[in-house]
C-alpha positions in Angstrom: -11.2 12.2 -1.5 -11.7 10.6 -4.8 -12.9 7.5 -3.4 -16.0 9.9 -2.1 -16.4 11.0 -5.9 -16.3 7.7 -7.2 -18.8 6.7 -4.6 -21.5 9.4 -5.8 -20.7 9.1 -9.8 -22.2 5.6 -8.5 -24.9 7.0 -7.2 -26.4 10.5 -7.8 -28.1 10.8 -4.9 -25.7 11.0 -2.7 -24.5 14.4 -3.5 -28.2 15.5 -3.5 -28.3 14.5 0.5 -25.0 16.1 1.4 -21.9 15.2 2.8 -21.4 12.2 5.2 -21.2 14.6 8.2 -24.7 15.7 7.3 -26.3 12.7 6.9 -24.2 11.7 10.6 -26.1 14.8 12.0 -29.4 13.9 10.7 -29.5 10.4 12.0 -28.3 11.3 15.5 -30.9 14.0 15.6 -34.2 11.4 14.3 -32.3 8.9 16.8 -32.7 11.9 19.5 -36.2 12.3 18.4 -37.2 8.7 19.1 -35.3 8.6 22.2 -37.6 11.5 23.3 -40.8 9.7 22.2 -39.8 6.7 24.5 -38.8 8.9 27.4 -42.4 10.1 27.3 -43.9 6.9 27.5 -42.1 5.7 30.1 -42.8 8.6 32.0 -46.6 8.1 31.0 -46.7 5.1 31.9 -43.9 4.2 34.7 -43.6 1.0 33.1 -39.3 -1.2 33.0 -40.4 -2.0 29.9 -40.4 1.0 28.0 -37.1 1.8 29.3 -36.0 -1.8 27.8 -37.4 -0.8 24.4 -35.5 2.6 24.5 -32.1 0.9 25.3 -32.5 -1.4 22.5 -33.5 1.4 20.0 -30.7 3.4 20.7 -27.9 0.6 20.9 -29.9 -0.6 17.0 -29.5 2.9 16.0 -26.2 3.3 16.7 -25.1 0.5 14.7 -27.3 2.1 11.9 -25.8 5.1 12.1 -21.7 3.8 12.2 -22.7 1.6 9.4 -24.1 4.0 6.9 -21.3 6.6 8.1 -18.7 4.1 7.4 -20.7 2.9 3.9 -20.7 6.8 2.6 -17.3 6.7 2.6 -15.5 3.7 1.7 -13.1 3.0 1.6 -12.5 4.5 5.0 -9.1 2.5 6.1 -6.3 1.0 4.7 -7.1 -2.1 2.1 -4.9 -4.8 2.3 -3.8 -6.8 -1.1 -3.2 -10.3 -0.5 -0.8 -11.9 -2.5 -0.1 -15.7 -3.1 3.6 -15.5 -3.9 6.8 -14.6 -2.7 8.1 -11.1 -2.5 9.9 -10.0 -6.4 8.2 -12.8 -8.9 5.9 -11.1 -11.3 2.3 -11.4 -9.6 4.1 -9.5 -6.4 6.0 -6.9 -8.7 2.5 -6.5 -10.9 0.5 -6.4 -7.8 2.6 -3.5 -5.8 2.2 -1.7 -9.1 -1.6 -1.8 -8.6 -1.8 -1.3 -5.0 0.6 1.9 -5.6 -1.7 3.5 -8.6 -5.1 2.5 -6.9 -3.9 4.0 -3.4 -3.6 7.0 -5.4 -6.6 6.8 -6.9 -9.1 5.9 -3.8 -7.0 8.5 -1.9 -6.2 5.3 1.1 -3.6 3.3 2.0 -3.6 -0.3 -0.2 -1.3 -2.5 1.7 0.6 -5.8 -0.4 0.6 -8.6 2.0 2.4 -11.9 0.7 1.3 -15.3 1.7 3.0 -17.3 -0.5 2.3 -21.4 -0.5 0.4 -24.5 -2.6 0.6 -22.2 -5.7 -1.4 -19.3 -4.0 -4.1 -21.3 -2.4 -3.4 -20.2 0.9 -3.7 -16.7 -0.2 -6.6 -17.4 -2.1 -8.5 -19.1 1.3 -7.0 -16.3 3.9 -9.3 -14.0 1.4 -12.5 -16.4 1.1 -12.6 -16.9 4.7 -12.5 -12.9 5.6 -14.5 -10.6 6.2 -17.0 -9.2 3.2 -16.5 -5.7 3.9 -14.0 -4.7 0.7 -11.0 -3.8 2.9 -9.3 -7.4 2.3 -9.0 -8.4 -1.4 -7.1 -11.0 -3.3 -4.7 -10.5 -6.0 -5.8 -13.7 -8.1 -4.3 -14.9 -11.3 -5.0 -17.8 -14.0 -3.4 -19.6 -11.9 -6.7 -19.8 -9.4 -8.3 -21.1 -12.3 -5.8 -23.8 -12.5 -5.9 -24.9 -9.2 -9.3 -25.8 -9.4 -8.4 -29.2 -11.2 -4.8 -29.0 -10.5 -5.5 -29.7 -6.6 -7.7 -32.9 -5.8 -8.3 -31.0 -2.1 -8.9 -27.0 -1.4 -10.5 -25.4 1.5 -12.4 -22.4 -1.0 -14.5 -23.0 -3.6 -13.1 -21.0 -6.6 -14.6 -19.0 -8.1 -18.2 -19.1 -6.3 -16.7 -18.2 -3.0 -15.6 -14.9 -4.3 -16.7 -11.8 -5.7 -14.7 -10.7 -9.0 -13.9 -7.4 -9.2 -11.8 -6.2 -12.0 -8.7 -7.9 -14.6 -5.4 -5.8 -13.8 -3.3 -6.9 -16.6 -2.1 -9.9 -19.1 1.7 -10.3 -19.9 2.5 -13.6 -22.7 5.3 -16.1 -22.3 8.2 -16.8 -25.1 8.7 -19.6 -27.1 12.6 -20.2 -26.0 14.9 -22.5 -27.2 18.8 -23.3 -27.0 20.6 -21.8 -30.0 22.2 -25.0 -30.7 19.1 -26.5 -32.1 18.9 -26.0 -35.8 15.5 -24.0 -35.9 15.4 -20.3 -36.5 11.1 -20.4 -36.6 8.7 -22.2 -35.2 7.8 -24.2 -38.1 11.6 -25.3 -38.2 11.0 -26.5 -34.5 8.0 -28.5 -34.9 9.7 -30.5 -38.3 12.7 -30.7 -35.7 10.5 -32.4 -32.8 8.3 -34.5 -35.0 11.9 -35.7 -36.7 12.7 -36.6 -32.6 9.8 -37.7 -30.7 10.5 -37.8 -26.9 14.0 -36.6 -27.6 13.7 -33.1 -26.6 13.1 -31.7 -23.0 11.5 -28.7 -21.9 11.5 -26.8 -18.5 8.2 -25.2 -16.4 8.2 -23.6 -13.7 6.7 -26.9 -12.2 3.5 -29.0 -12.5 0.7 -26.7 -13.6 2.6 -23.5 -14.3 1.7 -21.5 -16.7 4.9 -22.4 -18.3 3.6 -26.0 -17.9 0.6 -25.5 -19.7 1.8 -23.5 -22.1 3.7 -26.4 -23.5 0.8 -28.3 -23.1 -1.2 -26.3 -25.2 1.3 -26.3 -27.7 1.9 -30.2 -27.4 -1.3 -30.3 -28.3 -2.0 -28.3 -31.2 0.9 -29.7 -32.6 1.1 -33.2 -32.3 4.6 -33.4 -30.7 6.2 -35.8 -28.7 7.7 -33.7 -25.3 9.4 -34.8 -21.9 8.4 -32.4 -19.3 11.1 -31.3 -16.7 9.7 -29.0 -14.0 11.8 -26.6 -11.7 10.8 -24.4 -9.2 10.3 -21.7 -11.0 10.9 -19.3 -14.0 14.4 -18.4 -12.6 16.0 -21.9 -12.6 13.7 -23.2 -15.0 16.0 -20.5 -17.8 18.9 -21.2 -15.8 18.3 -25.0 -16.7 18.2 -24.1 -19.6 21.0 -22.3 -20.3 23.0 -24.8 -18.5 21.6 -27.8 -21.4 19.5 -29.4 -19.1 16.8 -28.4 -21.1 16.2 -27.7 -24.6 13.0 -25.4 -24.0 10.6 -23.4 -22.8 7.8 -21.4 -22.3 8.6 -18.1 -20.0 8.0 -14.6 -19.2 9.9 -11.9 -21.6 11.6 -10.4 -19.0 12.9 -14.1 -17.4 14.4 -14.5 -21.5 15.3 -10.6 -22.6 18.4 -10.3 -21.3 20.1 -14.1 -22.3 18.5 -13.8 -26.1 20.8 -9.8 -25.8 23.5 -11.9 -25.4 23.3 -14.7 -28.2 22.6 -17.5 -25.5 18.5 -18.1 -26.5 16.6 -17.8 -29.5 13.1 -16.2 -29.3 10.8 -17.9 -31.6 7.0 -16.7 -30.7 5.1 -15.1 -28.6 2.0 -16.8 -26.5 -0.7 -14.3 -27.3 -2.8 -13.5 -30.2 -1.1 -10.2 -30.0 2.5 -9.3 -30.7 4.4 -7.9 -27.4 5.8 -4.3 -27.5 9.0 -5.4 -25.5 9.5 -7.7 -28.5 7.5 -6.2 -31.4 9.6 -8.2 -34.4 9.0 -11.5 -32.4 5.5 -13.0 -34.0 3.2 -14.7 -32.2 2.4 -18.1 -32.3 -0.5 -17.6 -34.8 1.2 -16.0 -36.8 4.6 -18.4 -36.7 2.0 -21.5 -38.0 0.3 -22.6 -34.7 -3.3 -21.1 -35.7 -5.5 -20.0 -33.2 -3.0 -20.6 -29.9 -3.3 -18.0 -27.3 -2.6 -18.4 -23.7 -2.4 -15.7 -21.8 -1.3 -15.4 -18.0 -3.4 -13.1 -16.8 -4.1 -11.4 -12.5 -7.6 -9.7 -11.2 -8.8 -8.3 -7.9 -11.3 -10.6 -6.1 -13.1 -9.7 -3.2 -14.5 -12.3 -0.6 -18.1 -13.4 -1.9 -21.0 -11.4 -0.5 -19.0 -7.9 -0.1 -21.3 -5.2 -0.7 -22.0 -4.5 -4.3 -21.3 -0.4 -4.0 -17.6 -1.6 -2.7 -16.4 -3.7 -5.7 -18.1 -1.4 -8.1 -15.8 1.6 -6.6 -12.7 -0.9 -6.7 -13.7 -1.7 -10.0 -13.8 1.9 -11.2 -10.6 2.7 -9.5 -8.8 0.0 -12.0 -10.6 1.6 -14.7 -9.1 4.6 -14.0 -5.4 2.9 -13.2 -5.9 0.8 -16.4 -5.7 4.5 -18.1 -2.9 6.1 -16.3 0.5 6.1 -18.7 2.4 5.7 -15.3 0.6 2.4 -14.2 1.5 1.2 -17.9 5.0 2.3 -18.1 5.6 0.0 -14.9 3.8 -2.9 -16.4 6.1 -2.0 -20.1 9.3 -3.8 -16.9 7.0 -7.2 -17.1 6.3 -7.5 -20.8 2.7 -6.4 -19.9 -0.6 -4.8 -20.9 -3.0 -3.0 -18.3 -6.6 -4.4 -18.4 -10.0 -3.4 -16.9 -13.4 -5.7 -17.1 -16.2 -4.3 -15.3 -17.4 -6.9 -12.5 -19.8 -9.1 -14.4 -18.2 -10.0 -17.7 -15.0 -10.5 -15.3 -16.7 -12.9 -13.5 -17.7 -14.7 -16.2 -14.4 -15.1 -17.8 -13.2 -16.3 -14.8 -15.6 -19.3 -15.2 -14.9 -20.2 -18.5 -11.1 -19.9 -18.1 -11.9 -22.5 -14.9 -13.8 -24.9 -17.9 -10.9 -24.4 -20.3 -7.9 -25.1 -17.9 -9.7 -28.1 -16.6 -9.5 -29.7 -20.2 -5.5 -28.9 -20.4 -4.8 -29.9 -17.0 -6.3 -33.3 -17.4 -4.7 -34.4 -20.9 -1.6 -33.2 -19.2 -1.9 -35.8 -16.5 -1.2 -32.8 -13.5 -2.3 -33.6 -10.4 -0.7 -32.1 -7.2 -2.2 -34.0 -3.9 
């Protein structure tokens, strides 16, 4: 299994001791040994309490033995994938994706379980509160980081009561506007704001979205005067604006693509400091005169905190080896986005600083969700 060969790349010496079976058989055989020994003794000596001992040695070693069995071999069962959104929105779509390329490369079973609710915080505790043993994990996003000011109440700690394990990918949102509006570049648009302060509405996908924030962030290096409109999502959020409710928005390419086909958006910029290949002659907002904006929606694995080190170093190097595979990236080419890997540590530390910057936007945004 590969999940075996990823295990002793990890750690030479496993190989050197022999397969799991062996080291099985030599346990049970020192177990027999000491079993033995005890027997003697108690025969020696006629005494209950020798008897006692040998029943608690052998009911101890057999948890040692099933533990380091199982810990050989991880994973040994079927890894379930938690997700905090509803079945078909992007983190579900990007996070079958994974499970799909990582259950071929572990060689086991990872199952996508949706518990969708308060913007993925009941996914997000289902996972804190389980067990540390790597065989529930969370697909987490930027919006965990969010949530952490967002939400004046959560029953988790983000991110200390988890244990980061890898980034899985990034995807930027699109500067899209009605074609009405006469402004073919971002520079036209900002001149057309200033020129109508508080005149000009734009659509999220509801109060600390990434949509949301997006604008936020934009609001902000700006100078503009906006009126936010939130929706319950990307869906009716474009479909708001298509309708005129709305005069724009922030969303995912794909959510945009087809509409700006047809003549009925206009795609000014890109959210990411990098241009998108779904839409390589649209610039990004650095580059359209809004120097040094980049916000980009990212989604990472997360284990509970305290899972064994040796099990989110294997997950870890199984979404190395995913982040590589042209397969994995053609399916993420559908959401307008780009595979990622980040060992565990310098993941984890990302994590924190997105939770410092996000903080900062969600305040001077006035976001609060009760």
């Amino acid at each position: 299994m590969v999940a075996t060969s990823l295990a002793e790349s990890d750690n030479p010496s496993l190989t050197d001791r022999g397969t799991p079976e062996k080291k099985l058989a030599g346990r049970a055989l020192k177990l027999d040994r000491v079993s033995t020994a005890i027997d003697r003794g108690a025969a020696g000596k006629g005494g209950s309490v020798a008897k006692l001992w040998k029943t608690i040695a052998l009911l101890w070693g057999c948890a040692v033995v099933g533990f380091a069995a199982g810990a050989d071999r991880y994973p040994a069962r079927p890894i379930q994938l938690i997700v905090g959104f509803a079945p078909g929105g992007p983190t579900d779509i990007l996070a079958r994706a994974v499970a799909n390329s990582l259950s071929h490369t572990l060689g086991q079973q990872i199952v996508v379980v949706n518990r969708p609710g308060a913007g993925s915080n009941i996914a997000a505790e289902m996972v804190a509160r389980g067990t540390p043993d790597g065989y529930t994990i969370l697909m987490g996003s930027s919006a965990n980081a969010v949530n952490v000011t967002l939400y004046s109440k959560l029953g988790f700690d983000f991110p200390r009561d988890f244990a980061p394990v890898s980034l899985v990918g990034t995807a930027p949102l699109v500067l899209v506007i009605a074609p009405s509006l006469p402004a073919a570049t971002v520079k036209e648009f900002v001149a057309l704001l200033k020129a109508r302060p508080g005149r000009i509405n734009y659509g999220s996908g509801g109060y600390g979205s990434s949509m949301h924030l997006a604008a936020e962030v934009f609001r902000a290096a700006t100078g503009v005067n906006l009126v936010h409109v939130p929706y319950g999502g990307a869906a009716p959020a474009v479909q708001a604006l298509l309708a005129g409710e709305v005069q724009f928005l922030f969303c995912p390419i794909p959510n945009a693509l087809p509409f700006a086909r047809q003549d009925r958006v206009r795609l000014l910029a890109v959210s990411t400091g990098k241009r998108s290949a779904l839409i390589p002659e649209v610039p990004t907002m650095s580059e359209a005169g809004v120097p040094r904006y980049d916000v980009s929606p990212w989604w990472g694995l997360f284990a509970p905190a305290h899972t064994p080190g040796a099990a989110v170093k294997i997950l870890a190097k199984a979404v190395e080896a995913v982040a590589n595979d042209p397969g994995y990236k053609k399916q993420l080419d559908t959401l307008g986005a780009q595979p990622l890997f980040s060992a565990p540590e310098p993941f984890s530390r990302y994590v924190t600083e997105e939770v410092t910057r996000w903080a900062q936007v969600v305040r001077a945004s006035g976001a609060k969700v009760d």
